[in-house]
C-alpha positions in Angstrom: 0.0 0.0 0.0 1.1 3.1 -0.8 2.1 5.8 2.0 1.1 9.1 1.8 3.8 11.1 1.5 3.9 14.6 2.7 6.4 16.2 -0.6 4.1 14.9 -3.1 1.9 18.0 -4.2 -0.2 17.3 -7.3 1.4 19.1 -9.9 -0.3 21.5 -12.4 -0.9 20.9 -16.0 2.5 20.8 -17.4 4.6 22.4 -20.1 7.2 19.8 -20.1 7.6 18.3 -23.1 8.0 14.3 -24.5 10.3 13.0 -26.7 10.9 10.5 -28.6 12.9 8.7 -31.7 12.2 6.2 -34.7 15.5 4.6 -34.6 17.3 3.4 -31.9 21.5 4.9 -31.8 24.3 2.0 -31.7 24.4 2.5 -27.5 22.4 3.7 -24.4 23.7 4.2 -21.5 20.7 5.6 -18.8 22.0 6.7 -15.5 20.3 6.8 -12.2 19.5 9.6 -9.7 22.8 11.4 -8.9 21.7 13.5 -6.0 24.5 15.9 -5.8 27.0 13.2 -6.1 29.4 14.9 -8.5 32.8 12.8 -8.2 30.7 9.7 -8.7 29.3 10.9 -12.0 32.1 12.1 -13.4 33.5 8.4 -12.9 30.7 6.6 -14.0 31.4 8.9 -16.9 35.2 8.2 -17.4 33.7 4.4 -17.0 30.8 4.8 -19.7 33.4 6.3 -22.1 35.6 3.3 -21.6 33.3 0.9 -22.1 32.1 2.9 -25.3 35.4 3.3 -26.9 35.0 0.1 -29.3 31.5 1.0 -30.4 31.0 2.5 -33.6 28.3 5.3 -34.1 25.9 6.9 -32.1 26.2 6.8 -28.7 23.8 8.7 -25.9 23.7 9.3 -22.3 20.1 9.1 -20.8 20.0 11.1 -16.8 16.9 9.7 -15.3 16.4 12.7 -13.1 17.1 13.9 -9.4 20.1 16.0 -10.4 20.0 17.7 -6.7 19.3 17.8 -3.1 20.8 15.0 0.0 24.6 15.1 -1.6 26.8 18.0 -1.0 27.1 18.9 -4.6 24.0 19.9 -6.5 25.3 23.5 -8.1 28.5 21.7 -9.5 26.1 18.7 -10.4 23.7 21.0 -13.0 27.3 23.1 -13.9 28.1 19.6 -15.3 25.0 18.8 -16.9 24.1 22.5 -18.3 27.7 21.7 -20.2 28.6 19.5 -23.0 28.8 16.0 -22.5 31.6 13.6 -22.6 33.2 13.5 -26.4 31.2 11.9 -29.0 27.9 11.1 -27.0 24.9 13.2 -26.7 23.4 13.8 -23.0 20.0 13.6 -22.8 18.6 15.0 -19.2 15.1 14.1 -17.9 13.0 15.5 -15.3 12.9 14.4 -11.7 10.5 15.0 -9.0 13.5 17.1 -7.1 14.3 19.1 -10.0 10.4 20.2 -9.8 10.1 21.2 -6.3 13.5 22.7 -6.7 12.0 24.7 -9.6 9.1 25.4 -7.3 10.9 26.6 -4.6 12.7 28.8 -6.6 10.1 31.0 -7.9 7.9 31.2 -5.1 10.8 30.9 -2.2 9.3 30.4 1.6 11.5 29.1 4.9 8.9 26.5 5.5 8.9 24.9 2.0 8.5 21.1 2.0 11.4 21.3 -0.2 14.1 22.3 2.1 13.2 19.1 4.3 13.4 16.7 1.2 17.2 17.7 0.5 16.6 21.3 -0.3 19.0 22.5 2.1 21.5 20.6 1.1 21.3 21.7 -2.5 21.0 25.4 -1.4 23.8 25.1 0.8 26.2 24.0 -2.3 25.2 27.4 -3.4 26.8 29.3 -0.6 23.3 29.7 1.0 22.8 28.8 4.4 20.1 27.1 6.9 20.3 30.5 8.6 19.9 32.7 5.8 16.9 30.9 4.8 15.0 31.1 8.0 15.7 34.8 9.1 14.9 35.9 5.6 11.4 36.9 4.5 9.9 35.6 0.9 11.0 38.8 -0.3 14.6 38.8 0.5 15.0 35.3 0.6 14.2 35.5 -3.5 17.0 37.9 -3.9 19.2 35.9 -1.9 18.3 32.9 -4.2 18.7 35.4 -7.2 22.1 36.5 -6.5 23.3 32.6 -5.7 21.4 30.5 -8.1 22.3 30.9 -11.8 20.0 31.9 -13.9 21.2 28.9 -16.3 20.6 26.5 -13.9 17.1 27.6 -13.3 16.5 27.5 -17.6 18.2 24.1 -17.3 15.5 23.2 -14.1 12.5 24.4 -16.3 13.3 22.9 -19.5 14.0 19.3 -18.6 11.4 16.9 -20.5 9.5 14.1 -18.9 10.5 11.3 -21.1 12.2 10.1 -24.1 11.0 7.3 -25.8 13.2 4.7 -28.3 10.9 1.9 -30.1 10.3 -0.8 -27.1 11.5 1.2 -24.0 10.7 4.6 -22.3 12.8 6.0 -20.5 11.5 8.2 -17.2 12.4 9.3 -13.9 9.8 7.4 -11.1 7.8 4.5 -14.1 3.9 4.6 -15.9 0.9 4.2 -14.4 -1.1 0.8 -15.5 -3.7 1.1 -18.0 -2.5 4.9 -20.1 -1.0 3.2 -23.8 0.8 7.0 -24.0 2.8 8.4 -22.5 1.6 11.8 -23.1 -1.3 11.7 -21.5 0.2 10.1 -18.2 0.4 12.9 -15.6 3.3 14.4 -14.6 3.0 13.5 -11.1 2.9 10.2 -11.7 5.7 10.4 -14.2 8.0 12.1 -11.3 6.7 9.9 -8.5 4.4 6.9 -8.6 5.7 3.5 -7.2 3.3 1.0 -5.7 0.7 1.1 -8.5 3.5 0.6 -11.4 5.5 -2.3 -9.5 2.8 -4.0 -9.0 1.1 -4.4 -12.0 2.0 -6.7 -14.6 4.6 -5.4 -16.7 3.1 -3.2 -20.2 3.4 -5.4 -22.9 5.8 -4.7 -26.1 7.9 -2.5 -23.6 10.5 -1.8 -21.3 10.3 1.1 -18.8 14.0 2.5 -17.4 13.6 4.6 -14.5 14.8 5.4 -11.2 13.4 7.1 -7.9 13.4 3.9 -6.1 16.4 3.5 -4.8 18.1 0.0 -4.0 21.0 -1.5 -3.1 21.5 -3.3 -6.4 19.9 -2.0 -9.5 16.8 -4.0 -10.4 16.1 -5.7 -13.6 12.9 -6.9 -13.6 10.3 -8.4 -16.7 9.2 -4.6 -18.3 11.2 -2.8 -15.8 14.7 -1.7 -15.1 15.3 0.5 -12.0 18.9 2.3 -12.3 18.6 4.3 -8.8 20.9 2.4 -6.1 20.9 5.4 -3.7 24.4 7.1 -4.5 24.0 10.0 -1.7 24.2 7.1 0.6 25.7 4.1 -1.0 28.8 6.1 -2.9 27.0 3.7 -5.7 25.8 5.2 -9.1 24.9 2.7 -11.3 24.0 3.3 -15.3 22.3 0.7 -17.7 23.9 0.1 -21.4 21.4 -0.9 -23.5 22.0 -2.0 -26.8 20.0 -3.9 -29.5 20.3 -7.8 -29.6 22.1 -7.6 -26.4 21.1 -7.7 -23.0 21.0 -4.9 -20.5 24.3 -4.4 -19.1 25.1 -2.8 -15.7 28.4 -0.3 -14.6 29.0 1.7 -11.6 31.3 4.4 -10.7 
């Protein structure tokens, strides 16, 4: 049975956008939630780019979402992603349900916001901002404090991050899909960001594979129409990435 869980707000009609390709590239490699954990994705990196040194053609880099918040490093974590990616892949960064409520925060900015008990304070701190700052400020000052720390790229980079990317046979998206919605664009975003129960539990959607994170574990799970890439890196030092390839079976590396 699903919990309720405090952090979830229903989220509004959004602008975020789908996307999707007819032909698969040569490689995939879809990485889990980073969580502020810079060093350990710049090694899975340096790993990925190893691994993809004897393939031919090309080769992307698929972030599942929840960029920020719990590690120490969130503000170097989106300078790395807002850059280009390793040489001779393309990085493709989805939407997680931190990234939103980061997003939230920073536009309508209060010292009580769920957020800042979910991680926030650790992301804001990697900005120089601190606990104190945050609760002796009113909503007024406490924007320009976050306007004078936060860069306005990263906020661009927050706002435009798409929900999903879809290849023929696999989605890829940050939390999974509920049951019983054939398309993905007319799943809701807050279930896109953060449903669990209801999509492990039901049998797995025929003719496809979902990739996603959110639930972390202490292994990455591979499952009949599901694998889940999130094994808990702010905690475990672990951030694990799933190749995929065609006519080949899901491989796993880690940092």
């Amino acid at each position: 049975m699903m919990l309720f869980n405090p952090f979830r707000r229903p989220a509004p009609r959004s602008a975020r956008t789908h996307l999707s390709a007819a032909d698969w590239p040569d490689v995939v490699y879809a990485i889990g939630d980073v969580h502020g954990c810079l060093d350990e994705l710049r090694s899975l990196e340096r790993n990925i780019a190893a691994d993809a040194a004897g393939i031919a053609g090309e080769k992307w880099i698929v972030m599942l979402g929840d960029y920020v918040d719990r590690g120490n490093h969130s503000a170097g974590v989106l300078d790395h992603l807002s850059a280009a990616p390793p040489p001779g892949f393309r990085r493709i960064c989805l939407a997680g349900n931190h990234e939103t409520m980061m997003l939230r925060f920073l536009e309508t900015p209060g010292p009580n916001d769920d957020w800042l008990k979910f991680g926030g304070m650790e992301t804001l701190s990697s900005y120089g901002i601190s606990m104190s700052a945050v609760t002796r400020a009113g909503r007024k000052e406490l924007k320009a404090i976050i306007d004078s720390h936060i860069p306005q790229e990263h906020v661009a980079f927050l706002r435009d991050l798409p929900l999903t990317l879809s290849l023929p046979g696999v989605v890829f998206v940050h939390a999974g899909l509920r049951p019983g919605i054939d398309s993905v664009e007319r799943q809701s975003e807050d279930d896109l960001l953060w449903i669990r129960d209801e999509f492990f539990n039901a049998p797995p959607i025929q003719d496809r594979m979902v990739v996603h994170g959110h639930t972390p574990a202490a292994e990455a799970v591979c499952l009949p129409g599901r694998i889940c890439v999130d094994t808990g890196a702010f905690a475990t030092g672990r951030l694990t990435a799933a190749r995929l390839r065609a006519e080949e079976p899901v491989r796993l590396l880690t940092n």
